[in-house]
ZAMARGU-4260 file (C-alpha; in steps of 0.2 Angstrom, whole numbers, plus 5000, padded with zeros to 4 digits):
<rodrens>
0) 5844/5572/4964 | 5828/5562/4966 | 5829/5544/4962 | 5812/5535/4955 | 5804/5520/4966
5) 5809/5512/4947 | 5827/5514/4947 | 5827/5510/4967 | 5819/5495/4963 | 5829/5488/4948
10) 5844/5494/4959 | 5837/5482/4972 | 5837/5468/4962 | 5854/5470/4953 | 5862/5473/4970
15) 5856/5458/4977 | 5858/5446/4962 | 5876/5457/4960 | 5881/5453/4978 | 5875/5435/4979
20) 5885/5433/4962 | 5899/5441/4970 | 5899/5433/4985 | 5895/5416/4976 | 5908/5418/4965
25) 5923/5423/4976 | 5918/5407/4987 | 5921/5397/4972 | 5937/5407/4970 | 5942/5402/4985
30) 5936/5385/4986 | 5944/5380/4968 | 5959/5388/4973 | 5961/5377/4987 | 5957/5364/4979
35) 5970/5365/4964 | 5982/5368/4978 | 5978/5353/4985 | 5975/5344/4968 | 5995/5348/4967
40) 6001/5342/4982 | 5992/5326/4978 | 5998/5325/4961 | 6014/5327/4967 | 6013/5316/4980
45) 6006/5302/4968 | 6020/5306/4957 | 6032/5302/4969 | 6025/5287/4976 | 6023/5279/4957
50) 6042/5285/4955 | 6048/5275/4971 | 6035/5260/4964 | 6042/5261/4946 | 6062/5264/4953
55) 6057/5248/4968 | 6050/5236/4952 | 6065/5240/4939 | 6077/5237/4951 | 6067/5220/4958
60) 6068/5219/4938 | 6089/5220/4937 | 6091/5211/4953 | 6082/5195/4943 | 6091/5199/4929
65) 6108/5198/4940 | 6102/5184/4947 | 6100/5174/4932 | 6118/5181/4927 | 6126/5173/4945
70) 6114/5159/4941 | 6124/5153/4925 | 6131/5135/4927 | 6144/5141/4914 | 6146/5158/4922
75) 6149/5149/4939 | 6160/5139/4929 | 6171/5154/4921 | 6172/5162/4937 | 6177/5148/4950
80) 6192/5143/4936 | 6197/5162/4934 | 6195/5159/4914 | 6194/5179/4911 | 6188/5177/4893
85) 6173/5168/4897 | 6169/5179/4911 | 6170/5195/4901 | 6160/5185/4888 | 6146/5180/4899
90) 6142/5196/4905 | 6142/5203/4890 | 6129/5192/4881 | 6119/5194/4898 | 6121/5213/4895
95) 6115/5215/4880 | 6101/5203/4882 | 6094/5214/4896 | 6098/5229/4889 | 6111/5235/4903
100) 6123/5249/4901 | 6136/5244/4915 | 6143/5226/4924 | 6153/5224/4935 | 6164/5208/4941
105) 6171/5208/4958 | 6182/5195/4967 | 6176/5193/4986 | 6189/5203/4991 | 6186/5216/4983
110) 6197/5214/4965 | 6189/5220/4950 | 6187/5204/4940 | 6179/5212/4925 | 6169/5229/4922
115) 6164/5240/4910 | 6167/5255/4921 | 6178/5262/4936 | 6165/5262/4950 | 6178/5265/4962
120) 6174/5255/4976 | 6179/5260/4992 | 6166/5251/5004 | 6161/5233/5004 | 6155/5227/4985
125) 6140/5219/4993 | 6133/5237/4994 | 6134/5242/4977 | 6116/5245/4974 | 6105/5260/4972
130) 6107/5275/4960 | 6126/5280/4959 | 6137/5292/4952 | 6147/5285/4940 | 6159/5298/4930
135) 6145/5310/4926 | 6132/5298/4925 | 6119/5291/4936 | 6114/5271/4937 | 6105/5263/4946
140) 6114/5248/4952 | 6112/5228/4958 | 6127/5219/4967 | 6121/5198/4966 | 6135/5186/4975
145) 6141/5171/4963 | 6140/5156/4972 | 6148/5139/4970 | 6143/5132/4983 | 6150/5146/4993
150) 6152/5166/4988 | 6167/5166/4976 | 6163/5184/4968 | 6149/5196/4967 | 6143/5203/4950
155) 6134/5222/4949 | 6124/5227/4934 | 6117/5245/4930 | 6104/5255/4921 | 6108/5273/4917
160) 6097/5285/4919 | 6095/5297/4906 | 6083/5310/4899 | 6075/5299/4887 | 6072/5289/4905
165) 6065/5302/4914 | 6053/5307/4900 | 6045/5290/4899 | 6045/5291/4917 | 6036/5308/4916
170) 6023/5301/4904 | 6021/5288/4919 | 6019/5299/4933 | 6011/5316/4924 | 6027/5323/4933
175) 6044/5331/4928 | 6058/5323/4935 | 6076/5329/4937 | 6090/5320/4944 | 6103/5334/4950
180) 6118/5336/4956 | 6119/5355/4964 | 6135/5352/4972 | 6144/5349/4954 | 6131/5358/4946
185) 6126/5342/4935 | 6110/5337/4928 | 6109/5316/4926 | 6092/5315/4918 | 6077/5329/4915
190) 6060/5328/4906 | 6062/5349/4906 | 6065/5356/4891 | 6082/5364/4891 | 6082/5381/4895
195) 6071/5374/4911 | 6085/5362/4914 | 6099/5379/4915 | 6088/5388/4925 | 6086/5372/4938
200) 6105/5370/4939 | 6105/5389/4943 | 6093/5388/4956 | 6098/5375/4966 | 6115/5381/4963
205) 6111/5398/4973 | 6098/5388/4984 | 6084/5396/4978 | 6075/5383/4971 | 6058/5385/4977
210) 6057/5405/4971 | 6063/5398/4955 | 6048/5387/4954 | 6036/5398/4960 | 6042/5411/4946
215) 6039/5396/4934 | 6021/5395/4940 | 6027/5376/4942 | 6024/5365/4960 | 6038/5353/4966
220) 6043/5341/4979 | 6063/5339/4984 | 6069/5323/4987 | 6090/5316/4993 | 6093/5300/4985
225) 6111/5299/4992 | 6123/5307/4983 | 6108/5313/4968 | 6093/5325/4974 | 6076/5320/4961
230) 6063/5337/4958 | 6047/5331/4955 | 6039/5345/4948 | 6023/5349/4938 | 6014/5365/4928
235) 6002/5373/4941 | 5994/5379/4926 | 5991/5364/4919 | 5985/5358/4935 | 5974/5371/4938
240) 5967/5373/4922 | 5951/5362/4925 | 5948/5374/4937 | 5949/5391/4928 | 5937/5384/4915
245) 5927/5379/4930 | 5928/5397/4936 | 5926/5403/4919 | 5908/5393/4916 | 5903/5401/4934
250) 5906/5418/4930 | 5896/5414/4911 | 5882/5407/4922 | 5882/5421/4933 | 5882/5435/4921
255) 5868/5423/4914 | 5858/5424/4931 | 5864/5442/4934 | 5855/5448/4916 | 5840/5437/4919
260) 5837/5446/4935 | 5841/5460/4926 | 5825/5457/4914 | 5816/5450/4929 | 5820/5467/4941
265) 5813/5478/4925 | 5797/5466/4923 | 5794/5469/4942 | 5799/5487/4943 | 5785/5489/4929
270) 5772/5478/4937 | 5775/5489/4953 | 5780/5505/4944 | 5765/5508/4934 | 5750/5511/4948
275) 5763/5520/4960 | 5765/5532/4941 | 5746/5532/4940 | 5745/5538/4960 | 5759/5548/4958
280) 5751/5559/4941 | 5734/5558/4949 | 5741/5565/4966 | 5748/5580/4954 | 5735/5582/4948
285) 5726/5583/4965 | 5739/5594/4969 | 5735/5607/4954 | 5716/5607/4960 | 5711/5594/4947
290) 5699/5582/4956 | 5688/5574/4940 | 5696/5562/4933 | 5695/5546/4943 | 5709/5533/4945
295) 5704/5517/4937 | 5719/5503/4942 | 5708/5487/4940 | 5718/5477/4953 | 5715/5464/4965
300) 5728/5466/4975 | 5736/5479/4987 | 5739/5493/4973 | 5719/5491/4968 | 5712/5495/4986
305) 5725/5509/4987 | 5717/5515/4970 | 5700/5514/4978 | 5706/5523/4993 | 5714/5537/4986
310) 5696/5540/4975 | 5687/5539/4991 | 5701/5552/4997 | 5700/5563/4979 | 5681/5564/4983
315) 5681/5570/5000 | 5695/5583/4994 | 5684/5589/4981 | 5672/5591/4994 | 5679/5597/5005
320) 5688/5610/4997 | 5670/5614/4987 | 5665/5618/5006 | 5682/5628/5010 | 5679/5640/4995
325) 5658/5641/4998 | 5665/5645/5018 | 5679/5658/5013 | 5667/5667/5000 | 5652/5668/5010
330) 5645/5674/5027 | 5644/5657/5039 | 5628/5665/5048 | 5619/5673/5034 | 5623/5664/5020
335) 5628/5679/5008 | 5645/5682/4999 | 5659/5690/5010 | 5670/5702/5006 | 5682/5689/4998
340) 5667/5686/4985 | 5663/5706/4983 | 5681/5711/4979 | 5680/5696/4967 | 5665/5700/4958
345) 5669/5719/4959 | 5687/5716/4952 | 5679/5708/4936 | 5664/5723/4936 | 5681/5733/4935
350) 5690/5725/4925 | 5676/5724/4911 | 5674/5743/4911 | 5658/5740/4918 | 5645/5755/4924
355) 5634/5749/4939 | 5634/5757/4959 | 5639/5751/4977 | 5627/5753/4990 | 5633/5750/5006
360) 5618/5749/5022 | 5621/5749/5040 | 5607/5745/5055 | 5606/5759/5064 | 5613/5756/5085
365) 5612/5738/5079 | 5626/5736/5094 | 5614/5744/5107 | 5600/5731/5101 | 5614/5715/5102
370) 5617/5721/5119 | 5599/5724/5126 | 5591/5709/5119 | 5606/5698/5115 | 5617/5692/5103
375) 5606/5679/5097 | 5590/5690/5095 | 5603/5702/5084 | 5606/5686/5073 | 5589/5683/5069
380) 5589/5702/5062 | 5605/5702/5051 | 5597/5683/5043 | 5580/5692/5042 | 5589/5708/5033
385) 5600/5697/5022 | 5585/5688/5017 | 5574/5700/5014 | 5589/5709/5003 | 5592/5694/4995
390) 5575/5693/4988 | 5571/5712/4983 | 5587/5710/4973 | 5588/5692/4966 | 5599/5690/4953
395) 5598/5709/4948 | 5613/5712/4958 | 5625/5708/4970 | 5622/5705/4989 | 5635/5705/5002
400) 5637/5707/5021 | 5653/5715/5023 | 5655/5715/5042 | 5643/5714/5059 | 5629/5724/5052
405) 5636/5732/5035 | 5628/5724/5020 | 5633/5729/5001 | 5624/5730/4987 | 5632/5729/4971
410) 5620/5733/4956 | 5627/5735/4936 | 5617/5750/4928 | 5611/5738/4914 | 5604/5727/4927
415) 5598/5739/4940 | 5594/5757/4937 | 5598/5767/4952 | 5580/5774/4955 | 5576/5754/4954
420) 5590/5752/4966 | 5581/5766/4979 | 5564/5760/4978 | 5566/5741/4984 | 5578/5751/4998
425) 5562/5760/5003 | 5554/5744/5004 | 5567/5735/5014 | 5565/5751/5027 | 5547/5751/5026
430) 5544/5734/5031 | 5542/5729/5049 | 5553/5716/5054 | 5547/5701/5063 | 5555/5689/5076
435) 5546/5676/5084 | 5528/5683/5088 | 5535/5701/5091 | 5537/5713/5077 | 5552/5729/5077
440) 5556/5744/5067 | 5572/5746/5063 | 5580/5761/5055 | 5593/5761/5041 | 5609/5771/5035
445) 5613/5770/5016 | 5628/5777/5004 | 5629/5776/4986 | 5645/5779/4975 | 5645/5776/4957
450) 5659/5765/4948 | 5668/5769/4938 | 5665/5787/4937 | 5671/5790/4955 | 5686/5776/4957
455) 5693/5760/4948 | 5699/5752/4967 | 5689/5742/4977 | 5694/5748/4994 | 5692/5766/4988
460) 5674/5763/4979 | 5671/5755/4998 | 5678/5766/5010 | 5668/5780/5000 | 5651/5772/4999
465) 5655/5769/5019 | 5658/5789/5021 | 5642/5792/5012 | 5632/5781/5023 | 5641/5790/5037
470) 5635/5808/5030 | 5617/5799/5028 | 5620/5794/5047 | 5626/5814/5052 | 5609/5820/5042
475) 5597/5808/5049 | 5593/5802/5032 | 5591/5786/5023 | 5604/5786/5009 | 5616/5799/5005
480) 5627/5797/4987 | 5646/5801/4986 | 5651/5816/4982 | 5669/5822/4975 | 5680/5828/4989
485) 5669/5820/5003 | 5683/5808/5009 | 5696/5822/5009 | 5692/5823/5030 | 5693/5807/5030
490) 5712/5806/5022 | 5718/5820/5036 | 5711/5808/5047 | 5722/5793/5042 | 5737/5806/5040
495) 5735/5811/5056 | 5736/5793/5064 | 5751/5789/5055 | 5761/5806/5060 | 5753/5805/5078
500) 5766/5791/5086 | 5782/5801/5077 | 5774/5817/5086 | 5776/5808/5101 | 5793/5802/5100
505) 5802/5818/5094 | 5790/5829/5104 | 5782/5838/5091 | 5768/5841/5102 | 5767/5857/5112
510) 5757/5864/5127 | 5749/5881/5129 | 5742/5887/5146 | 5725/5897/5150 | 5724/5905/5165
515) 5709/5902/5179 | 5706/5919/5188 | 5698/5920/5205 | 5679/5925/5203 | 5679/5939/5218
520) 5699/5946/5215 | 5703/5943/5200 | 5719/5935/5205 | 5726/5921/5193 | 5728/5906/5201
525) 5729/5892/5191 | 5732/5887/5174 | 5724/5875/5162 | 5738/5864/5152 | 5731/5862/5132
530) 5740/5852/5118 | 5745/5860/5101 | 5750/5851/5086 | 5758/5861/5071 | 5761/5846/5058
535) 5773/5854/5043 | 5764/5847/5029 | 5744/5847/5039 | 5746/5861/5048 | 5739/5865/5064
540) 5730/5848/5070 | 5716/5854/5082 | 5716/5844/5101 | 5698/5840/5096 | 5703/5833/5078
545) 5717/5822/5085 | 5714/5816/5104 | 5697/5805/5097 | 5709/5797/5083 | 5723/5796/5096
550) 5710/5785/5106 | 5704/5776/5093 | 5724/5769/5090 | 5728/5767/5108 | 5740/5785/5106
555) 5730/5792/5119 | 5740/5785/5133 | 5758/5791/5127 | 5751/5809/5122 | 5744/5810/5143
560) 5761/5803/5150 | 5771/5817/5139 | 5758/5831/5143 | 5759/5826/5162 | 5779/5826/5160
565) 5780/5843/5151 | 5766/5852/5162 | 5773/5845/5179 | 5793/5853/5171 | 5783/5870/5168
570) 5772/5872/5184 | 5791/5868/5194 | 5799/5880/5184 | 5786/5892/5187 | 5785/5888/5204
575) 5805/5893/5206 | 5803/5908/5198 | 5788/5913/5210 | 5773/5909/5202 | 5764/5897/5212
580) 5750/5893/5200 | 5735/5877/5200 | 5741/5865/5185 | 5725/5857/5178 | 5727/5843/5167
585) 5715/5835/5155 | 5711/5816/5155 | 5702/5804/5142 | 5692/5789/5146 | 5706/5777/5141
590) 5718/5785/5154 | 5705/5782/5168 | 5708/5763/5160 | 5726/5765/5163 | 5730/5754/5180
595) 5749/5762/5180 | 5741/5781/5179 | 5740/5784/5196 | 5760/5777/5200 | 5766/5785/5186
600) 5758/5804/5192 | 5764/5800/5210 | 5781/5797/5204 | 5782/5813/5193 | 5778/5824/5207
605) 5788/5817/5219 | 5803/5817/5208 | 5800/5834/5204 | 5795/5839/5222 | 5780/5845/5220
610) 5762/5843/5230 | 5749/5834/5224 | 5738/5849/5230 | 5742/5859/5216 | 5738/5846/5201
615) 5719/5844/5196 | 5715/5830/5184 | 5700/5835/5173 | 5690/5821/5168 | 5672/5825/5156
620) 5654/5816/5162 | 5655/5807/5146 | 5673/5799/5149 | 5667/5796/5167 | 5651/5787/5161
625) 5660/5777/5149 | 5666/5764/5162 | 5659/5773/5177 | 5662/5757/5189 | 5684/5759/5185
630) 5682/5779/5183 | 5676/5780/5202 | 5689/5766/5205 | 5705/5777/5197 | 5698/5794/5203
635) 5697/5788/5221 | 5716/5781/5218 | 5720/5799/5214 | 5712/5808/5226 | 5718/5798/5241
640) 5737/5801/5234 | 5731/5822/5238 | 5728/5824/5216 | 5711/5837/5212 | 5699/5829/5202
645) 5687/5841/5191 | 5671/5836/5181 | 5674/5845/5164 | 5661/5852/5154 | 5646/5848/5169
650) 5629/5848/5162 | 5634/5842/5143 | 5636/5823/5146 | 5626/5807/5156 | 5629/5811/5175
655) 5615/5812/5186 | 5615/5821/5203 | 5614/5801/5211 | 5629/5798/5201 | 5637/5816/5206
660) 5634/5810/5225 | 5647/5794/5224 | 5659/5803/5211 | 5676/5808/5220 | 5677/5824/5213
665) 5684/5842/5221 | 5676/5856/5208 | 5664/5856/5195 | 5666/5864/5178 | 5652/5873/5169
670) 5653/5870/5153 | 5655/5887/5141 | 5639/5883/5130 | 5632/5889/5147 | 5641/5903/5148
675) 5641/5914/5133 | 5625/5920/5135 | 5624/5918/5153 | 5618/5937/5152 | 5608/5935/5137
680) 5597/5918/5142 | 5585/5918/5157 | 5586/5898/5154 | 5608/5899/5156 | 5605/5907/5169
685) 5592/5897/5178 | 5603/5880/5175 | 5622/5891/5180 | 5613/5894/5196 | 5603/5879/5201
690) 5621/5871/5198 | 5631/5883/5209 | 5618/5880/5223 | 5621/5860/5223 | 5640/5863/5221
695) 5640/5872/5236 | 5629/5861/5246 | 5640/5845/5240 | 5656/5858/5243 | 5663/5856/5229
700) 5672/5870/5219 | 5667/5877/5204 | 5676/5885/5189 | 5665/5894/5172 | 5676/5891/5157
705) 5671/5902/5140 | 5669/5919/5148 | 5670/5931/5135 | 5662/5948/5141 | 5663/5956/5160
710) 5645/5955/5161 | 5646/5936/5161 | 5660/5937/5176 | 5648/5951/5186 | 5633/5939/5185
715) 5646/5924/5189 | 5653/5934/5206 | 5633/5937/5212 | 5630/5917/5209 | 5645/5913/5218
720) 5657/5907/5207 | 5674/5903/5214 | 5687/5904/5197 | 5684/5908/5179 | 5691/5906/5165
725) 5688/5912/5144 | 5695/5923/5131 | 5692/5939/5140 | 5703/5936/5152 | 5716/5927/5142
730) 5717/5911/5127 | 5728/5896/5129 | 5748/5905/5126 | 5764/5899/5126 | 5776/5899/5142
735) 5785/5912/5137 | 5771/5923/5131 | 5758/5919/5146 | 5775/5924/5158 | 5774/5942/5149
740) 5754/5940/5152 | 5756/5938/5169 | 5767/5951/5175 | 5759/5964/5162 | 5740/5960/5159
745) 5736/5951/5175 | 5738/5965/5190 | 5722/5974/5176 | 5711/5962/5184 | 5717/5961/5200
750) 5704/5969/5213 | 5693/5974/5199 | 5677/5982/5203 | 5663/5977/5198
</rodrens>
C-alpha cells in the first residue's frame, strides 16, 4: 500500500509531537511520583517530630502543674503532718483545676499515700513519668518530689490519652496516630475510624503491618514508646493528590499541544502537499504524452524553481520526443517517411476502403555503383532520387524510402490517376542525374499493385509490388504491374526455407548417382553424387530451386556436411562389394567459406578408410569468383590433403585463362550447353576444342557432362576427351537402381566401337 508524502508528513509531526508528549509526560510521572513519595516521608517525618514537640510541651506542661501541686504551703503542710483528708483534698482541687485524670501520692519509701489508681509500682517512684499502661489505659505521667525542706513524698499526675486526644493531635500534625498495644492486642487511642482501627490491631497482631498499609494505600512510621508502639500514618492519596491533578493538567495541556500540532502538521502538510500534487498530476500527465499545459506554482521558494525546472524539463521532453517520432518515421539521410510512416499511412488508406496504387522503385546495380565510386557518392544519388520524387509527386501522394535503394510510392486513385502516376515515372527516368560537375544515367525497376482489389495487408500489398518490380527487372523493363498468382513461386519459395532445416535433421534428403564413363572404353569410372528432395505436401523440390535458398539461409553448409556423410557411406559400400568407383561431390560458394570444410572431409575419409584420391569436389567458376582470393585458399587446403578439385560447368561463368593458370584444379568440366549440339554447331565445336587443347597443355583432366546422342561422344573421343557423362549413358539413379545399371547396362558400352 502507497502511503502519500501527505500522510507521511502529518505522521511526521504527530509522532514527534506524540513522542515528545510521551516522553514528557512519563518523566513527569516519574518525577511527581518521586516526589509525592518523598512528600510522604517528609510529611511523616514532620508529623512525628510535631508529635514528640507536642508530647515534650504537655508533659513540661503537667510537670508545672505538679510543681505548683508540691509547691502548696498547705499541701506541704498536709503531707509532712500525715493529715490523709487534706492530702486527698488537695490533690483533688489541683486535679480538676488542671484537668488531670490520675494523682498519685507516694511516701519516699514507696507507700501509696493517696491515688486515684493502682499504678503498681514496682521500681523507684521517682521514675513514674512518660506514657504508662495503667489497667487498659495509657497516661502520660509526671513524678514531682514534696519537699519540706527535705523530700518527704513524691506526687505523680497523669493525662490519659484517648481518641478524642489523638484526633486533636491528628488535626495538629495532618497525621493519624495510634497508640497500640499488639502484645495484648489493645488500642489506647486512634484518629482512624473504627474499622481501620480492627484491621490495625489485626495487623500488627500477625506482624504484617506494613502490607496492611500498603493495601490501605496509606504511608506510616512505627515508633516503641516503652511498653506502647505510636503509627503515625497518613492517606497516600491525599498526599498525592496535588500531584495527580498536576498530572492530570499535563496530560490536558499536552493533548492541547498534541492537537495544535495536529492543526499545524495538516497546515504544513498542505503548504508542502499542494505543489508536490501539482508536479506529481503534471508528471502524469507527462507520463500519458501530454506536454501543453504548463506548471504555474508562483513560488519563491524551492517548490517555485523546481516548477520552473520541471517546465524547462516538459519543453525539452516535448522536443525531444517531436524529434523521436520525426526520427522513427522518416529516413535520417533522405528525409522521406520510412516504412514505420508507409504502414501508418497505408493502414488508414485501408482502413477507409480507400482505392489508390503502390509503386515500389529500385535503382538498378545501385550496389555496384556504392561500391566503385563509394558510399558517399551513392548518398548523393538516393537524396537526388528522393528529391526529385518528392517534387514530381508533391502532396498528390505518398513518398517513402523503404530500404537502401527501394523507394515507394503510394498514390489514392482520386488524387493520382495511374497513367499520371507513369508519366512523372517517365520523367524521373528520363532525366539525367547530376552530381557535383559530372552528370550519370541511371536506370530504374518499377512494380505496381492496386489496393484494394489485390490485398487489404500491408506486407502483402508490398511484397507483391516488390515481385512485380522483380518481373520488370527479369524483362528489362521499367515497370511491370502485379498480376494474380504472380507471388505463388515466391510462396514455395518461403515454404521451401522453412521445411529445408527439418529435411536436414530427419534426413529427408536423398542422393542419386550418374555415372562418368571413360571417353575411349566406355568403362564407368566414376559417379557424380546429386540431391533429391520429395517434400509430401510440395513435391519434388528441384537441386536448382532449393540449394540458392539453402544459401541464402545459411542451410547450405548442413545440406554439404550430410551429402558428404551419405556419398562417402555409398562409395565404401560400393567399394566392398567391388565397385571401385570416382565419387564427385558438388560444392557452393559458401562451402569454400567454410574454414572447418577441409578437417571435416579428412576426417570422413579417414574414419571410413578411404583415399582421398577417389573424392573430387566440383566447385563452378561462378562460386570460385565469388571470393576467388579464400576459393584458391580452401582449394589449395584440399588438394594438398590428396582431394580432386573440378571446375564445374567451364566456360559459363567469370574465369579467365590468367585465373585458370593459379587455380588448384585437377579436371575441367565443359559445361552441357556446349555439348548438345556439339555435332550440330561449328561454333560448339570450335570452343569444345580450343578448350580440350588448353586443358591438355595445363594437364588437367576433362569431363563433358550432357551427352545425349553417340555422335556427341564419337566427336568427344577424336577431340580427346577423357570421361563423359549425360543421359545417353545413364540419368542420376538411386543406389539400388544404378547397382542393376551397372552389372546389366554398363558392359553395353564397354569397348564400344565407334
Amino acid at each position: 500500500m502507497r502511503i502519500s508524502f501527505r500522510s507521511r508528513l502529518l505522521l511526521l509531526f504527530i509522532s514527534l509531537a506524540g513522542g515528545v508528549l510521551l516522553v514528557t509526560l512519563l518523566a513527569v510521572s516519574v518525577a511527581t511520583e518521586k516526589q509525592a513519595q518523598l512528600t510522604v516521608e517528609r510529611e511523616l517525618q514532620v508529623s512525628e517530630r510535631v508529635l514528640a514537640e507536642l508530647i515534650r510541651v504537655r508533659g513540661e506542661q503537667l510537670l508545672q502543674a505538679a510543681q505548683v501541686l508540691a509547691d502548696d504551703f498547705g499541701f506541704r503542710e498536709a503531707v509532712a503532718s500525715g493529715d490523709r483528708a487534706t492530702q486527698v483534698s488537695a490533690m483533688v482541687n489541683h486535679g480538676d483545676r488542671i484537668g488531670t485524670d490520675l494523682m498519685a501520692l507516694y511516701g519516699v519509701d514507696g507507700e501509696v499515700l493517696a491515688s486515684t489508681h493502682d499504678l503498681s509500682v514496682s521500681t523507684d517512684v521517682s521514675e513514674l513519668r512518660g506514657l504508662r499502661q495503667v489497667d487498659e489505659d495509657l497516661f502520660q505521667l509526671v513524678t514531682v518530689p514534696v519537699r519540706a525542706p527535705d523530700t518527704i513524698a513524691y506526687a505523680t499526675l497523669g493525662f490519659r490519652l484517648d481518641d478524642a486526644l489523638a484526633q486533636s493531635l491528628q488535626e495538629l500534625t495532618n497525621a493519624d496516630l495510634s497508640f497500640y498495644d499488639a502484645q495484648h492486642s489493645l488500642i489506647f487511642a486512634s484518629s482512624l475510624p473504627a474499622a481501620a482501627q480492627q484491621g490495625l490491631i489485626a495487623a500488627a497482631e500477625q506482624g504484617q503491618l506494613q502490607s496492611w498499609l500498603t493495601a490501605e494505600q496509606m504511608a506510616g512510621h512505627i515508633a516503641s514508646l516503652s511498653t506502647v508502639d505510636l503509627l503515625i500514618s497518613t492517606s497516600r492519596e491525599d498526599v498525592t493528590q496535588p500531584f495527580q491533578v498536576l498530572r492530570t493538567q499535563y496530560l490536558g495541556f499536552g493533548l492541547a499541544t498534541l492537537l495544535v500540532a495536529l492543526v499545524f502538521a495538516i497546515a504544513t502538510a498542505r503548504y508542502f502537499n499542494q505543489p508536490l500534487a501539482r508536479l506529481t498530476a503534471a508528471a502524469e500527465a507527462l507520463r500519458r504524452g501530454n506536454y501543453q499545459i504548463p506548471l504555474d506554482l508562483q513560488r519563491r521558494d524551492e517548490f517555485g524553481q523546481l516548477g520552473e525546472t520541471f517546465n524547462t524539463m516538459r519543453d525539452a521532453i516535448a522536443e525531444r520526443e517531436q524529434r523521436i517520432v520525426y526520427q522513427l518515421e522518416h529516413d535520417l539521410l533522405t528525409g522521406l517517411p520510412n516504412r514505420t510512416s508507409l504502414q501508418k499511412h497505408l493502414h488508414g488508406l485501408l482502413a477507409d476502403r480507400r482505392q489508390g496504387m503502390i509503386l515500389v522503385l529500385n535503382i538498378v546495380r545501385f550496389r555496384a555503383l556504392n561500391d566503385r565510386l563509394g558510399q558517399r557518392f551513392g548518398d548523393q544519388i538516393l537524396c537526388l532520387v528522393a528529391n526529385r520524387l518528392r517534387d514530381l509527386y508533391r502532396d498528390q501522394a505518398h513518398v517513402t524510402r523503404l530500404a537502401g535503394d527501394e523507394f515507394v510510392v503510394v498514390a489514392e486513385q482520386s488524387q493520382l490517376s495511374d497513367s499520371q502516376l507513369r508519366e512523372r515515372l517517365m520523367a524521373l527516368v528520363e532525366t539525367p542525374w547530376r552530381v557535383k560537375e559530372a552528370t550519370y544515367r541511371l536506370e530504374f525497376r518499377a512494380g505496381t499493385v492496386r489496393f484494394p482489389e489485390f490485398g487489404d495487408d500491408v506486407d502483402v500489398l508490398l511484397r507483391r509490388a516488390q515481385l512485380a518490380a522483380q518481373l520488370a527487372g527479369t524483362n528489362k523493363g521499367l515497370v511491370e504491374d502485379y498480376q494474380q498468382g504472380s507471388d505463388e513461386e515466391y510462396l514455395r519459395r518461403l515454404q521451401i526455407l522453412q521445411a529445408l532445416p527439418e529435411a536436414i535433421s530427419a534426413r529427408h534428403l536423398q542422393l542419386h548417382y550418374q555415372p562418368k564413363l571413360d571417353c575411349r572404353s566406355g568403362t564407368v569410372v566414376g559417379v557424380e553424387a546429386l540431391i533429391r528432395w520429395h517434400h509430401p505436401q510440395l513435391g519434388i523440390i528441384r537441386p536448382d530451386e532449393f540449394i540458392p535458398l539453402a544459401e541464402q539461409s545459411g542451410d547450405i553448409l548442413r545440406v554439404t556436411e550430410w551429402v558428404c556423410e551419405a556419398a562417402l557411406d555409398q562409395q565404401q559400400y560400393w567399394l566392398e562389394q567391388g565397385h571401385a568407383l570416382q565419387m564427385a561431390i558438388n560444392l557452393s560458394a559458401l562451402d569454400l567459406q567454410n574454414e572447418a570444410l577441409v578437417s571435416h572431409l579428412t576426417q570422413q575419409l579417414h574414419q571410413r578408410r578411404l583415399s582421398p584420391q577417389r573424392l573430387t569436389l566440383e566447385v563452378t567458376e561462378s562460386a570460385v569468383m565469388a571470393d576467388l582470393e579464400q576459393a584458391q585458399l580452401r582449394l589449395a587446403q584440399l588438394r594438398e590433403s590428396g582431394i580432386q578439385i573440378a571446375l564445374d560447368d567451364y566456360g559459363t561463368g567469370y574465369a579467365s585463362l590468367a585465373q585458370l593458370k593459379y587455380l588448384p584444379v585437377d579436371e575441367l568440366k565443359l559445361d552441357q550447353s556446349f555439348i548438345r549440339r556439339l555435332q550440330h554447331e561449328e561454333s560448339d565445336r570450335v570452343i569444345v576444342q580450343s578448350t580440350l587443347s588448353l586443358a591438355r597443355q595445363l594437364n588437367l583432366k576433362t569431363v563433358a557432362e550432357g551427352v545425349e546422342e553417340e555422335p556427341a561422344w564419337q566427336l568427344l573421343q577424336q577431340m580427346g576427351c577423357d570421361t563423359l557423362q549425360g543421359y545417353y549413358f545413364c540419368r542420376p539413379l538411386a543406389p539400388a537402381k544404378l547397382e542393376q545399371w551397372l552389372q546389366q547396362t554398363a558392359p553395353a558400352f564397354q569397348g564400344k566401337e565407334l
